[in-house]
PDB file of N, H, CA, C and O in Angstrom:
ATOM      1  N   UNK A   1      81.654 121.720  86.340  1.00  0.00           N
ATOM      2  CA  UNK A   1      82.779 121.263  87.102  1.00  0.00           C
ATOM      3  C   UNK A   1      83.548 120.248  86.272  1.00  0.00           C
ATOM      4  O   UNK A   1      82.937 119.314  85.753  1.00  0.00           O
ATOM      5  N   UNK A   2      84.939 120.398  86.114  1.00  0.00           N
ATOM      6  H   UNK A   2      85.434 121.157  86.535  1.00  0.00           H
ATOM      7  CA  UNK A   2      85.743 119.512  85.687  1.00  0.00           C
ATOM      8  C   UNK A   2      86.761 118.839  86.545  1.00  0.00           C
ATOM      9  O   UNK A   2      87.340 119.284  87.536  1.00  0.00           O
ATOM     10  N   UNK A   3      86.851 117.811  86.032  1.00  0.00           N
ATOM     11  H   UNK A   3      86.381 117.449  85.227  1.00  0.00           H
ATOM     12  CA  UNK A   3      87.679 117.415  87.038  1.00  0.00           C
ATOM     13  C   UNK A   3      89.084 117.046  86.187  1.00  0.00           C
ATOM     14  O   UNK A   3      88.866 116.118  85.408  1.00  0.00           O
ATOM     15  N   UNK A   4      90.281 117.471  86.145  1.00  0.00           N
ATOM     16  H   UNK A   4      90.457 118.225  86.778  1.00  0.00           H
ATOM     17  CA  UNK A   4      91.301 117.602  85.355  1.00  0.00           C
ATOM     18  C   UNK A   4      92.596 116.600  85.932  1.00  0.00           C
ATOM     19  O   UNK A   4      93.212 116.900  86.954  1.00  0.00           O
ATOM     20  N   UNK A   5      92.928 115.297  85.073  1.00  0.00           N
ATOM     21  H   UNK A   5      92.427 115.052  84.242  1.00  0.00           H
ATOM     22  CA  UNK A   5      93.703 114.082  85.775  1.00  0.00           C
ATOM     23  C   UNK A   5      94.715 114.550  85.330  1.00  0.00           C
ATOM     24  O   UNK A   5      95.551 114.452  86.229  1.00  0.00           O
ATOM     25  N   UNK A   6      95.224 115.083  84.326  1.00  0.00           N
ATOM     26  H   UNK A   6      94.545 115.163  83.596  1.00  0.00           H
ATOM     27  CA  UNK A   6      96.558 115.259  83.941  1.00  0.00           C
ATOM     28  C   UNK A   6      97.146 116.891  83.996  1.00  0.00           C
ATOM     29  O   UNK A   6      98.229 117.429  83.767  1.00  0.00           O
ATOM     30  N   UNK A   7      96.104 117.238  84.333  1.00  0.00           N
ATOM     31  H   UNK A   7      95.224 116.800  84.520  1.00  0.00           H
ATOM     32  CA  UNK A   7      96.697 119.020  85.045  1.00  0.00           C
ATOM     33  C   UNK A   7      96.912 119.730  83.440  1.00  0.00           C
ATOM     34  O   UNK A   7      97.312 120.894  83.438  1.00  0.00           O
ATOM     35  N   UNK A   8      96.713 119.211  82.390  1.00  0.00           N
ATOM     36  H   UNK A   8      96.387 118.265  82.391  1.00  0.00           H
ATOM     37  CA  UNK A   8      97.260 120.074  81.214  1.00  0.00           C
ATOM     38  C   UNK A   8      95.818 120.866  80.435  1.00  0.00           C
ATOM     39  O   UNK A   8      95.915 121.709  79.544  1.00  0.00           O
ATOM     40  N   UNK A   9      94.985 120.542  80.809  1.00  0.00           N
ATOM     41  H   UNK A   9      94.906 119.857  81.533  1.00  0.00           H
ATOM     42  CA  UNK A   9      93.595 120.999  80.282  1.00  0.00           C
ATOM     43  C   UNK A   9      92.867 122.164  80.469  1.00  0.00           C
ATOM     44  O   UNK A   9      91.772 122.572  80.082  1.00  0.00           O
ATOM     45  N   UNK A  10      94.130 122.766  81.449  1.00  0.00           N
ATOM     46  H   UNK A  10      95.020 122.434  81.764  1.00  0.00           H
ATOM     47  CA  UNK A  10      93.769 124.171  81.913  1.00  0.00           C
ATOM     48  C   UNK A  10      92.994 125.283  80.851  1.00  0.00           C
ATOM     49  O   UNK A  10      91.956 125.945  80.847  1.00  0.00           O
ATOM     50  N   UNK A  11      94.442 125.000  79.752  1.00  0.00           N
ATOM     51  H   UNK A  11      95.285 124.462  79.755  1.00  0.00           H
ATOM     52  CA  UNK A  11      94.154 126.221  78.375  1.00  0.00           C
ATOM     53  C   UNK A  11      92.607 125.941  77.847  1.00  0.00           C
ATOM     54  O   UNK A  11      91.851 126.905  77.968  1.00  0.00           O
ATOM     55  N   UNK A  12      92.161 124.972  77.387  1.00  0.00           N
ATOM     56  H   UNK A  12      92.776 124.189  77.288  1.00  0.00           H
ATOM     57  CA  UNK A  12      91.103 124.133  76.906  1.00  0.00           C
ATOM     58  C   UNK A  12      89.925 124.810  77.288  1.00  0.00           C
ATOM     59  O   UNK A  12      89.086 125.455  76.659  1.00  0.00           O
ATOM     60  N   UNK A  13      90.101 124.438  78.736  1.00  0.00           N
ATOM     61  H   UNK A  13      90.782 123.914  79.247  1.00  0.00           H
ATOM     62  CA  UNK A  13      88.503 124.640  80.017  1.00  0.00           C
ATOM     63  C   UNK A  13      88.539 126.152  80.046  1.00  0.00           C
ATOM     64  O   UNK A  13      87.465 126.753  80.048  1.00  0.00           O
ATOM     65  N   UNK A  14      89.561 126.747  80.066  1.00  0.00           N
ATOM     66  H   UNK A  14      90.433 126.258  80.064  1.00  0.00           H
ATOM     67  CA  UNK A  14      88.947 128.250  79.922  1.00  0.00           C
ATOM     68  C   UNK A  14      87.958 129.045  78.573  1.00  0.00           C
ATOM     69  O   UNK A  14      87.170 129.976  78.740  1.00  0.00           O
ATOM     70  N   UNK A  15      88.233 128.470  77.469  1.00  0.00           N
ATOM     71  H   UNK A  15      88.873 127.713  77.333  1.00  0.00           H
ATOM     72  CA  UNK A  15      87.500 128.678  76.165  1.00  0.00           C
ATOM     73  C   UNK A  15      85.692 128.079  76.468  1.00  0.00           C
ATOM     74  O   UNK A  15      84.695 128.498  75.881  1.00  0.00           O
ATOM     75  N   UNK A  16      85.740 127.090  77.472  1.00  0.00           N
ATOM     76  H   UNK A  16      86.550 126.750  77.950  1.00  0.00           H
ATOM     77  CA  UNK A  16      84.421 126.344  77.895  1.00  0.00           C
ATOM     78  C   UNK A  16      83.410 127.241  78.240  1.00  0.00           C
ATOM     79  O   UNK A  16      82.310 126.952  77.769  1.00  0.00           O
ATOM     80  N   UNK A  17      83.453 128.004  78.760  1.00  0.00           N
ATOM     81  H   UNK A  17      84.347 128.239  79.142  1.00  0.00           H
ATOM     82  CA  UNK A  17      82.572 128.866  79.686  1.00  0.00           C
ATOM     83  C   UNK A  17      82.715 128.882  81.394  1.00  0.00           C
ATOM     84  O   UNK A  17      83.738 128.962  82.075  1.00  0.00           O
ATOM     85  N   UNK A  18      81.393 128.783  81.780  1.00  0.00           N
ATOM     86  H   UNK A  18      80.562 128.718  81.226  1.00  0.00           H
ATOM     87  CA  UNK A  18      81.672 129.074  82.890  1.00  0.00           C
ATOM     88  C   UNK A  18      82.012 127.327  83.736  1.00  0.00           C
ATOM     89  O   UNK A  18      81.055 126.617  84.047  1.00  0.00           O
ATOM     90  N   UNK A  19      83.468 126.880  83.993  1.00  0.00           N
ATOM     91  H   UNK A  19      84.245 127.456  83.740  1.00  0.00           H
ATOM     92  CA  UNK A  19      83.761 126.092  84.469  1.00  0.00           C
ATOM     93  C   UNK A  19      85.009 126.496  85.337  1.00  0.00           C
ATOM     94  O   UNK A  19      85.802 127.433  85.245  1.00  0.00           O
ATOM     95  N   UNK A  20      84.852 125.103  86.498  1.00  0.00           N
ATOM     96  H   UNK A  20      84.207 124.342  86.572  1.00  0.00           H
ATOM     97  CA  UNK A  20      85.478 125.315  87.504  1.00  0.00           C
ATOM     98  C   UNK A  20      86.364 123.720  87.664  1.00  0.00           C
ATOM     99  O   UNK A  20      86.062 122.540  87.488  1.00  0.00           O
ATOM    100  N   UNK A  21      87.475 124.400  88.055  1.00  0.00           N
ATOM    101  H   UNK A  21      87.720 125.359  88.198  1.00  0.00           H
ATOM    102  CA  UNK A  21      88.330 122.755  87.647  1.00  0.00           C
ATOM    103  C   UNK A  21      88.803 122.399  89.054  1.00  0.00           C
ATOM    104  O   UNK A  21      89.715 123.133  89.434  1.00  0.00           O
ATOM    105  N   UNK A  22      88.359 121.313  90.068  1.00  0.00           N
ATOM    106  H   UNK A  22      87.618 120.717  89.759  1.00  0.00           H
ATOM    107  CA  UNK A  22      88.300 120.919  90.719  1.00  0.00           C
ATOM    108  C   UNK A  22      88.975 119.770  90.966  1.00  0.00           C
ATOM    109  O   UNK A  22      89.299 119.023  90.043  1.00  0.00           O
ATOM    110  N   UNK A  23      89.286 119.485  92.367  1.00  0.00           N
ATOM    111  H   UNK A  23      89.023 120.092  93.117  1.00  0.00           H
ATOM    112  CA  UNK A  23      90.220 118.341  92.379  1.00  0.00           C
ATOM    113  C   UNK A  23      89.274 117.057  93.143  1.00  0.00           C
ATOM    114  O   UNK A  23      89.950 116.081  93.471  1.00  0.00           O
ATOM    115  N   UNK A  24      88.120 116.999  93.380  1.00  0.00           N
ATOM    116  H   UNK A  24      87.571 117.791  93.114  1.00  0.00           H
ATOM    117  CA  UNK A  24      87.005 115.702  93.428  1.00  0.00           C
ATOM    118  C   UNK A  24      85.818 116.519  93.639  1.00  0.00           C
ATOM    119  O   UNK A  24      85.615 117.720  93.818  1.00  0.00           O
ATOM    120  N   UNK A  25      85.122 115.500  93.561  1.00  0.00           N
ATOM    121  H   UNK A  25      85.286 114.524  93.415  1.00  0.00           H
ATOM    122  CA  UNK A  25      83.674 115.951  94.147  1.00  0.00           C
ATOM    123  C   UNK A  25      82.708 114.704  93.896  1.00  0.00           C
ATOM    124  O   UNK A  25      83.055 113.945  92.992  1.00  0.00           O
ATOM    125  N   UNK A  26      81.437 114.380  94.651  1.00  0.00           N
ATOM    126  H   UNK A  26      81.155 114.997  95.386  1.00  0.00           H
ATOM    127  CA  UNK A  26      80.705 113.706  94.735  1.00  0.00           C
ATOM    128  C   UNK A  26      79.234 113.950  93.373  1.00  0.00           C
ATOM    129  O   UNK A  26      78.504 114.888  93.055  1.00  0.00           O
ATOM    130  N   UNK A  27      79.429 112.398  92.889  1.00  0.00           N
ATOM    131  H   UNK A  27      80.022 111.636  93.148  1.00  0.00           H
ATOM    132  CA  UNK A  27      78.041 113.005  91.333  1.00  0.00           C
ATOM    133  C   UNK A  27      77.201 111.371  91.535  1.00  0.00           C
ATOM    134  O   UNK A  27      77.422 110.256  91.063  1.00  0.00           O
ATOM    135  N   UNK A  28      76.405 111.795  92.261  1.00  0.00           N
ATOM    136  H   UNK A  28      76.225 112.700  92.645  1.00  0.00           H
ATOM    137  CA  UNK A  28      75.118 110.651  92.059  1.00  0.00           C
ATOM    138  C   UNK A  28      75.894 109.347  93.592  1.00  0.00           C
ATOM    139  O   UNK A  28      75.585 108.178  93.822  1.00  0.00           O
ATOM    140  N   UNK A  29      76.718 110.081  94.166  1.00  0.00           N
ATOM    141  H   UNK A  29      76.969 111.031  93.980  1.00  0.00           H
ATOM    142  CA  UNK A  29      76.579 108.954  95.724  1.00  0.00           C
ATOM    143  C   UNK A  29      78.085 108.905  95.297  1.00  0.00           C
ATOM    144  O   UNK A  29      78.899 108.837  96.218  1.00  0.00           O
ATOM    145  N   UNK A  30      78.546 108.930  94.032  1.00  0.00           N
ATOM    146  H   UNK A  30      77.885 108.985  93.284  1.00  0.00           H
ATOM    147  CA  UNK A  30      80.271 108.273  93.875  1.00  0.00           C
ATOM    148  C   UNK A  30      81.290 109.639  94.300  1.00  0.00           C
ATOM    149  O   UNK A  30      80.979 110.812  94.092  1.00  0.00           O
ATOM    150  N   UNK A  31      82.617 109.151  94.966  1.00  0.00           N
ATOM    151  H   UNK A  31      82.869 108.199  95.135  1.00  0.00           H
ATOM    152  CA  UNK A  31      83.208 110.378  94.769  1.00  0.00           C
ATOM    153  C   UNK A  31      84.413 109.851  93.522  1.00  0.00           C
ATOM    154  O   UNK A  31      85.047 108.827  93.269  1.00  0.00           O
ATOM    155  N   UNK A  32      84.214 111.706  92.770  1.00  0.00           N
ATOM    156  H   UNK A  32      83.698 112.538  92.976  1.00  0.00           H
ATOM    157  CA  UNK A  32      85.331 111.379  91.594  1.00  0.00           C
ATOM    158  C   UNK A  32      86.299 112.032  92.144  1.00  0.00           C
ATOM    159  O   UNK A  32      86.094 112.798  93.085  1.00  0.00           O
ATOM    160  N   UNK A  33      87.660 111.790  91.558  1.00  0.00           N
ATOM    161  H   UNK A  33      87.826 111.168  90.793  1.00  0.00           H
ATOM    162  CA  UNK A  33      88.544 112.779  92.165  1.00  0.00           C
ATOM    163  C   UNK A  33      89.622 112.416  91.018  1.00  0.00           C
ATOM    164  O   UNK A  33      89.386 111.519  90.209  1.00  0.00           O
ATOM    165  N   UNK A  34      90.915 113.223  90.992  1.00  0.00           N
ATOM    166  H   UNK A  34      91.107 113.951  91.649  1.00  0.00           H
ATOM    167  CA  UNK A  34      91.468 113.630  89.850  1.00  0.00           C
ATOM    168  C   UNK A  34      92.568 112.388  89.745  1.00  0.00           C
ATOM    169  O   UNK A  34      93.171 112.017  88.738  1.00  0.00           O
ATOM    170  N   UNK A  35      92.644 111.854  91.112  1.00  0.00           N
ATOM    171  H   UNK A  35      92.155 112.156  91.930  1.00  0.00           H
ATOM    172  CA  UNK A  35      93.934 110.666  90.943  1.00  0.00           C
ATOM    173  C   UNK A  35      93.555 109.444  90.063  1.00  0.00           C
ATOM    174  O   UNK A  35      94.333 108.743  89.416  1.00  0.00           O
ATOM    175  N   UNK A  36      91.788 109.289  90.196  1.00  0.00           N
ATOM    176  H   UNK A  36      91.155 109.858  90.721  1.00  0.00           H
ATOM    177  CA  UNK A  36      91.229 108.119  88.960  1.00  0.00           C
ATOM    178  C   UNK A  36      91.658 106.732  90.379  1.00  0.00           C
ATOM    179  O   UNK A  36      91.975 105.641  89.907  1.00  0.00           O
ATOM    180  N   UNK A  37      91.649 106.814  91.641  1.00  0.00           N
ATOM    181  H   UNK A  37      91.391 107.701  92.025  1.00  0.00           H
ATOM    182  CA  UNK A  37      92.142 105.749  92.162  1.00  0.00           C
ATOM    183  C   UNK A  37      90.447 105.549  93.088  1.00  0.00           C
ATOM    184  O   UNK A  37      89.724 106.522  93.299  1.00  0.00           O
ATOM    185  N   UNK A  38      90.086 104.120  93.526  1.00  0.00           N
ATOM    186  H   UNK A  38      90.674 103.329  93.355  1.00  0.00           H
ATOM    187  CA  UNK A  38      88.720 104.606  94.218  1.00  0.00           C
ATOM    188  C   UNK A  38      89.272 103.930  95.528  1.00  0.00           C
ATOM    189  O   UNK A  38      88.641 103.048  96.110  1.00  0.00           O
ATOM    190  N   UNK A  39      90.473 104.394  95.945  1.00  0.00           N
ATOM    191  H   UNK A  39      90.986 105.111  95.472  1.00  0.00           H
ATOM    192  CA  UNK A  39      90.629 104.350  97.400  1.00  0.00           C
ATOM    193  C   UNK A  39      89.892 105.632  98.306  1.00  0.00           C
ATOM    194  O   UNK A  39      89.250 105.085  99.202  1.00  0.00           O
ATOM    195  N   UNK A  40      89.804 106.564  98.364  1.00  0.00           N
ATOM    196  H   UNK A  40      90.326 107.009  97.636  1.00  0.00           H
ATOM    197  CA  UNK A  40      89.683 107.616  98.785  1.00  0.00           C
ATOM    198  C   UNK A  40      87.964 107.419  98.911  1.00  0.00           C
ATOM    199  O   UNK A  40      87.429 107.726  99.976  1.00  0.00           O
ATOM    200  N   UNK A  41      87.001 106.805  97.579  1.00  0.00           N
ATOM    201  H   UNK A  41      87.436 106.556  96.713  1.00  0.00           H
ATOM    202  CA  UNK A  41      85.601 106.512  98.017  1.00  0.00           C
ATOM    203  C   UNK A  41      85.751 105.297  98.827  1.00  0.00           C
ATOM    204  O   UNK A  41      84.965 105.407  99.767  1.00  0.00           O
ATOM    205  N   UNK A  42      86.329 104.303  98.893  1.00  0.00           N
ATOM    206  H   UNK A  42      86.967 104.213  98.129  1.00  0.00           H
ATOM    207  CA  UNK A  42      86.293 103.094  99.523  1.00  0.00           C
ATOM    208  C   UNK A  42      86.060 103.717 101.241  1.00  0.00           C
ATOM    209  O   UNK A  42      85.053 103.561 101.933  1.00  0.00           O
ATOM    210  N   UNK A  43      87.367 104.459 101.620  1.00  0.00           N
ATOM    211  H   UNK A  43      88.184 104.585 101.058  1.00  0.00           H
ATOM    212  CA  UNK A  43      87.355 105.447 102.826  1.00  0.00           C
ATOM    213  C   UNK A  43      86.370 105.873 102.925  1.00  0.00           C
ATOM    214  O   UNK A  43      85.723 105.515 103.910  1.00  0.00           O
ATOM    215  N   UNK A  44      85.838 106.709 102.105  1.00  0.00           N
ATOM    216  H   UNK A  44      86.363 107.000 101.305  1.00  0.00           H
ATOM    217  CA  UNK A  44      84.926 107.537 102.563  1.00  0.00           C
ATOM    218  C   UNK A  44      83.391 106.404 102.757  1.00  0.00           C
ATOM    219  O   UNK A  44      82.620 106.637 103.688  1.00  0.00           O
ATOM    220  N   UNK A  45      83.194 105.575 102.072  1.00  0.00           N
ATOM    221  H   UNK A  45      83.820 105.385 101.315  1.00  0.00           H
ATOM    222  CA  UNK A  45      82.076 104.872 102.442  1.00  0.00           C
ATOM    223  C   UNK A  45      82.052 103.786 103.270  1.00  0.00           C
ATOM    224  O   UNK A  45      80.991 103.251 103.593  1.00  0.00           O
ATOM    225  N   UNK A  46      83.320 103.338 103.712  1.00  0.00           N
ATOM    226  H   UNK A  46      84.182 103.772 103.449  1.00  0.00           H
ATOM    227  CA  UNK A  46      83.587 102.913 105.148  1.00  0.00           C
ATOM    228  C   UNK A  46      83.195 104.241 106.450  1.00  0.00           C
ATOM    229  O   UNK A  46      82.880 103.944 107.603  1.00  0.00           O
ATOM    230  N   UNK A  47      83.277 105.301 106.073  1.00  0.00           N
ATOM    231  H   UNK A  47      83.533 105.542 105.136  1.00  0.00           H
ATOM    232  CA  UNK A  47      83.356 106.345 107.623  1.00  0.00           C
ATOM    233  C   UNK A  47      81.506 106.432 107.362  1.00  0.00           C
ATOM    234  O   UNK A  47      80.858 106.388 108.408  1.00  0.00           O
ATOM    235  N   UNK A  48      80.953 106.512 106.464  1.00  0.00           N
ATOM    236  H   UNK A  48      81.479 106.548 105.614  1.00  0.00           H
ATOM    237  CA  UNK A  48      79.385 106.263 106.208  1.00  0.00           C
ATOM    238  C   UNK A  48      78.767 105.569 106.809  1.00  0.00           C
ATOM    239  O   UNK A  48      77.683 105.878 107.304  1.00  0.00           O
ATOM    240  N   UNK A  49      79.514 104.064 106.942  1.00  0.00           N
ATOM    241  H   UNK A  49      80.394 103.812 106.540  1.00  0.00           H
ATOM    242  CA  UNK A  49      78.614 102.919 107.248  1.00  0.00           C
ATOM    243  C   UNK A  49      79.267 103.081 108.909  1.00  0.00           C
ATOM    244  O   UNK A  49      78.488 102.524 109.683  1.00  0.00           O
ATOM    245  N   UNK A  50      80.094 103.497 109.412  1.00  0.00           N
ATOM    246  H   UNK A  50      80.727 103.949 108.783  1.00  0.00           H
ATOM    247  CA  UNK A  50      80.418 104.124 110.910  1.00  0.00           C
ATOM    248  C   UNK A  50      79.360 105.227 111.753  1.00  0.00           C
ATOM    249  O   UNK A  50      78.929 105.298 112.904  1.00  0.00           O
ATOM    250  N   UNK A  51      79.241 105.858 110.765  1.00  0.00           N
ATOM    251  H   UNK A  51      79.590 105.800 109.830  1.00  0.00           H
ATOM    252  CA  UNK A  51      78.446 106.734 111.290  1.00  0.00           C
ATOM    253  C   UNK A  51      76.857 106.477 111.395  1.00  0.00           C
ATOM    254  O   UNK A  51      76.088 107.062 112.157  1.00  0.00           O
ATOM    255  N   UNK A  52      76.426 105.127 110.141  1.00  0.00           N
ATOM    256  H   UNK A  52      77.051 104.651 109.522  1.00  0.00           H
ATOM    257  CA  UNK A  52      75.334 104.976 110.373  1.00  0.00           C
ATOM    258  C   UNK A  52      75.267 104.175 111.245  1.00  0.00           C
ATOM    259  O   UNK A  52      74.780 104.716 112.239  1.00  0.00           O
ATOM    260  N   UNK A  53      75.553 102.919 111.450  1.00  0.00           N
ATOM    261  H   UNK A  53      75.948 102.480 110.643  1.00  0.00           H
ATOM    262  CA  UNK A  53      76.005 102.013 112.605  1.00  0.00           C
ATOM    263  C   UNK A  53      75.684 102.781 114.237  1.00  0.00           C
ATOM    264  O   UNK A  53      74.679 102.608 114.926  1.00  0.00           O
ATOM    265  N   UNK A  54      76.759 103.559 114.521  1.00  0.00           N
ATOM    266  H   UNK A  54      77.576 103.700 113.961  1.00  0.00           H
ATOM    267  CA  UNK A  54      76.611 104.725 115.852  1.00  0.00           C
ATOM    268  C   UNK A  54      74.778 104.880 115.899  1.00  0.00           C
ATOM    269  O   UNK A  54      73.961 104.257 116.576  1.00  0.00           O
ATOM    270  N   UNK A  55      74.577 106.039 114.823  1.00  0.00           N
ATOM    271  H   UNK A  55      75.241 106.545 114.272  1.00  0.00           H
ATOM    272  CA  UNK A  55      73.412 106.440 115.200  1.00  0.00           C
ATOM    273  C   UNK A  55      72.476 105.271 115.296  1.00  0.00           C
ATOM    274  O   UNK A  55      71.373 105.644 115.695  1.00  0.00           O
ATOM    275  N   UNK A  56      72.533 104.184 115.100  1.00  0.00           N
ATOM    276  H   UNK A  56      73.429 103.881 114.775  1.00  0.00           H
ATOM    277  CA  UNK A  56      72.012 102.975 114.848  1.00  0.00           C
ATOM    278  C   UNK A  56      71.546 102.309 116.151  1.00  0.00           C
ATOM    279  O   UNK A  56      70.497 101.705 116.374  1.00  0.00           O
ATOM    280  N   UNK A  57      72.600 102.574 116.964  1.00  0.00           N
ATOM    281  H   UNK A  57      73.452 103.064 116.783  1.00  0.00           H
ATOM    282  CA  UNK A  57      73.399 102.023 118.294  1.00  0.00           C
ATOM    283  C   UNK A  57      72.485 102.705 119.240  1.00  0.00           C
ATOM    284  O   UNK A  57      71.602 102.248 119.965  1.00  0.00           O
ATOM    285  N   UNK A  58      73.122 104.495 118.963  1.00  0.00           N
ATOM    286  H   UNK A  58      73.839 104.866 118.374  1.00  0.00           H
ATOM    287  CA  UNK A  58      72.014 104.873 120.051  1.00  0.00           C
ATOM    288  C   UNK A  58      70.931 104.927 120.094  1.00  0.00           C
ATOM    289  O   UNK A  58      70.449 104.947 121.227  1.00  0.00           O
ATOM    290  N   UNK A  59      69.736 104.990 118.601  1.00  0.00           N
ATOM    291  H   UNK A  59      70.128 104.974 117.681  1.00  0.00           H
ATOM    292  CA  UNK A  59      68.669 105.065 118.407  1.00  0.00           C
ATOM    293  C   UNK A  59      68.450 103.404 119.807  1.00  0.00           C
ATOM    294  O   UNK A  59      68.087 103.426 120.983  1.00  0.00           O
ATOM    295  N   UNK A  60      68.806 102.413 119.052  1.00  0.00           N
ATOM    296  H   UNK A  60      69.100 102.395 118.096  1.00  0.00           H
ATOM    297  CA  UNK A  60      68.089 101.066 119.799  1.00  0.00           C
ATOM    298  C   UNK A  60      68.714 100.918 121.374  1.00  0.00           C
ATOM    299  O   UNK A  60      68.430 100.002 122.146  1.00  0.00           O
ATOM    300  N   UNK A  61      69.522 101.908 121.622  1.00  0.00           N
ATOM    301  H   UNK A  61      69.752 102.652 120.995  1.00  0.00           H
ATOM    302  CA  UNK A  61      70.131 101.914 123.619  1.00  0.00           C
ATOM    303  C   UNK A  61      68.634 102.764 124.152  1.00  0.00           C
ATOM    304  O   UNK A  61      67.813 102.285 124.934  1.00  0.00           O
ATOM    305  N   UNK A  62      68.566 103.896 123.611  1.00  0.00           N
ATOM    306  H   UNK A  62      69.233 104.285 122.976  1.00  0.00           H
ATOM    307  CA  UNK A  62      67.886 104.506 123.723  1.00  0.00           C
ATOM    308  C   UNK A  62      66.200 104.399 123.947  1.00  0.00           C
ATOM    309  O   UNK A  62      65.557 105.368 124.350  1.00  0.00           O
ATOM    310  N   UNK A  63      65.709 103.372 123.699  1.00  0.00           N
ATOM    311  H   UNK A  63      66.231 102.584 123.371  1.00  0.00           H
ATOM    312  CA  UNK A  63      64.519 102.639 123.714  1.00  0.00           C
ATOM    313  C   UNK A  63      64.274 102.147 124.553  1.00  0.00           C
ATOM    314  O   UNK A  63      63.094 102.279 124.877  1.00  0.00           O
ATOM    315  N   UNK A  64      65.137 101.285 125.454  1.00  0.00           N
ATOM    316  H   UNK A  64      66.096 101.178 125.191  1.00  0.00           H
ATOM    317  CA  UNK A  64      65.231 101.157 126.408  1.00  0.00           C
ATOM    318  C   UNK A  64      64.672  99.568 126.380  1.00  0.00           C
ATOM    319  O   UNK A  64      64.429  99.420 127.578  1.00  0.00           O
ATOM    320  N   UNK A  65      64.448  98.752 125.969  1.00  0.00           N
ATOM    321  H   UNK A  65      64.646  98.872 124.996  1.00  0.00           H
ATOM    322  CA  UNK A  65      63.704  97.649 125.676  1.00  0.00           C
ATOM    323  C   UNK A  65      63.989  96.687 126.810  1.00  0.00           C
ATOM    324  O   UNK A  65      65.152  96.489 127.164  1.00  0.00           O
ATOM    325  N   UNK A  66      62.968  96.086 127.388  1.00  0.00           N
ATOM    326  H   UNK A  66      62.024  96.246 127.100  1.00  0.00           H
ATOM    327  CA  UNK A  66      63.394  94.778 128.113  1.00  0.00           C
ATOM    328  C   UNK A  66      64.112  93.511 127.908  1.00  0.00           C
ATOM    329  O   UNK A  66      63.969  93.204 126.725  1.00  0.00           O
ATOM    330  N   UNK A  67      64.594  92.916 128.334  1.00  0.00           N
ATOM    331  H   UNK A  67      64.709  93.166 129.295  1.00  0.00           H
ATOM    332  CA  UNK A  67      65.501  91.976 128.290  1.00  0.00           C
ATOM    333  C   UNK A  67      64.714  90.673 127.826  1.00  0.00           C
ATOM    334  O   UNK A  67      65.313  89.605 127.691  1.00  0.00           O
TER     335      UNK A  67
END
């Protein structure tokens, strides 16, 4: 997988083999993506810590614990 910032690398990556030129993707928890900006992971690992939070929420409602 490549990830191609300036769109001109097309000719190049085809001589490579078997590659696929993509516009982000996630490598080891980070997301890369072709703009080179890390707003888009910032987002995305804000909606992460939302979603863990929730399940977080209902796991301990759910228990039911005394006061």
């Amino acid at each position: 997988m490549i990830v191609d910032r300036e769109h001109d690398n097309h000719r190049a990556i085809k001589s490579v083999g078997r590659c696929e030129v993509v516009q982000s993707f996630v490598y080891l928890g980070t997301l890369i993506d072709s703009s080179g900006s890390c707003e888009n992971e910032i987002r995305r690992r804000i909606q992460q810590a939302r979603v863990a939070l929730l399940k977080y929420c209902v796991t301990i409602t759910s228990l039911n614990l005394p006061k």
